[in-house]
N, C-alpha and C positions, 0 to 999 in steps of 0.2 A: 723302129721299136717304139712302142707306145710310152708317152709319158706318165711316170706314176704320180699319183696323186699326192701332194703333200698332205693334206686334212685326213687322209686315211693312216698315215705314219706318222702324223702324228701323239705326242705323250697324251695331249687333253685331248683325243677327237672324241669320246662319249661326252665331256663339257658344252664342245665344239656343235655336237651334235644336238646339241639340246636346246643351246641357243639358238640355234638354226633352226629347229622347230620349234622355239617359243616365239618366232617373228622379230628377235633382236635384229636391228640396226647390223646391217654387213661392215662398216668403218667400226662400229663399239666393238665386235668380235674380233675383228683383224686387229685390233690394236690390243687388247687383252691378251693374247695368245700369238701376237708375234707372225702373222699371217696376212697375206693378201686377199684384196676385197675379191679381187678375179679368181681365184684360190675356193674362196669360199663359195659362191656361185656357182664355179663349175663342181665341187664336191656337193653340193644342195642338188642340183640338177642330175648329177651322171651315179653318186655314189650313195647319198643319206638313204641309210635302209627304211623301205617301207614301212615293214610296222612302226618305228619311232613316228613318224607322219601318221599311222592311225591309232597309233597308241594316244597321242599329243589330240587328236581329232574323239576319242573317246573319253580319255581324260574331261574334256569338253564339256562332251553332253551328260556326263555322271554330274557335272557340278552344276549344268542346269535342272535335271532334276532333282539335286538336292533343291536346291533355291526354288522351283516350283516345288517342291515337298512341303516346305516352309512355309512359303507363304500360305499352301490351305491347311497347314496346321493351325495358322494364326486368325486363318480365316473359322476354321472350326470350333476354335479358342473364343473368339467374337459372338459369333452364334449363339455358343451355351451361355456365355454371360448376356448376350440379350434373353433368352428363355428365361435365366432364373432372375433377371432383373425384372421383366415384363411378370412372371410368377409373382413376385412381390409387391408390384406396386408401384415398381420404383421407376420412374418415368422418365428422369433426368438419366441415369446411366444405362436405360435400355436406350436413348436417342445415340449417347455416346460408342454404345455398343454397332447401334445401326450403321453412325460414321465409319467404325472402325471395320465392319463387314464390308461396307458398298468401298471404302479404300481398297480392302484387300482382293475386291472381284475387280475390282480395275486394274490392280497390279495383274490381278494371272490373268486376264482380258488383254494386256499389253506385252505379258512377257509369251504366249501364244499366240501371241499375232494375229489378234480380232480384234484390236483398237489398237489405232494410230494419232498420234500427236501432229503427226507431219499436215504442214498446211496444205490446202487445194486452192489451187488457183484457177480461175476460170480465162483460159486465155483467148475464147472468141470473144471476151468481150473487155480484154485491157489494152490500152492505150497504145502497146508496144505494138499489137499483133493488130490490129486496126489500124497502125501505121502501116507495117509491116505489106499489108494487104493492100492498103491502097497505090504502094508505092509496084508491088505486080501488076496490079492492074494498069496505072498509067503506064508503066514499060510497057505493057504488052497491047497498048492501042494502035500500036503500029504493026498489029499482027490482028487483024479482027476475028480468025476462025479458031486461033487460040486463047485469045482473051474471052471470048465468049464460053468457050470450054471450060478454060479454067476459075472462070464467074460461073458457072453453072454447081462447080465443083465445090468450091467456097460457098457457095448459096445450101447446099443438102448438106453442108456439115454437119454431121450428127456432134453436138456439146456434149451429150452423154457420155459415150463413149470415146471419146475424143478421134472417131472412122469418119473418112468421110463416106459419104452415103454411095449407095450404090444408082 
């Protein structure tokens, strides 16, 4: 006979549920509600109805674009106060106006994923991967038709793309 599920007979399982799809911590749930972390895992995996999971996953993306909504509001907001500052004359709060546009094209430039912060590294030519390489190579002079391959291979590394070459 198959085992019932505690988290579905449970009093709070809509709670339960919720947590579980807001990504709470399995111990903060199990402890709140008098429940096992195994308990809850196995009712996340076998039993948490789907749409709660795309409801929680829609929920989501409505509040990203509220937030991109916003920001070209403010971005728009910027704009007409550079036009009627530049309209007047006014020099000092059309610059201020300008900051506050090129801000806000950064922000939706960032929060659409056409600019990144994240560093790049160049790893054919850090100290790590230049050791790295050299220490293949000497292992592998005692194999000369693979060390020659695999220096050949090292040699066409495309940086660009971080492929090596063909």
């Amino acid at each position: 006979m198959p085992r019932t599920c505690s988290i579905c007979g449970h009093g709070q399982r809509d709670a339960i549920d919720a947590a579980l799809v807001g990504g709470e911590a399995y111990r903060h749930i199990a402890s709140r509600y008098g429940t096992s972390t195994t308990a809850l895992q196995r009712h996340k995996a076998e039993h948490l109805p789907a749409h709660l999971v795309k409801a929680h996953a829609a929920a989501e993306v409505a509040q990203a674009d509220d937030l991109l909504h916003e920001v070209r509001m403010l971005q728009r907001r910027a704009l007409a106060i550079l036009d009627t500052a530049e309209a007047a004359g006014q020099l000092m709060p059309a610059l201020a106006a300008i900051r506050e546009a090129r801000g806000c094209l950064e922000l939706l430039a960032k929060l659409l994923g056409e600019l990144s912060d994240a560093p790049q590294v160049n790893l054919t030519i850090s100290p790590e991967w230049l050791a790295v390489r050299g220490v293949l190579l000497e292992t592998l002079a005692a194999y000369p038709d693979a060390r020659s391959a695999v220096a050949a291979r090292l040699f066409t590394f495309d940086t660009r793309s971080g492929h090596a070459g063909n």
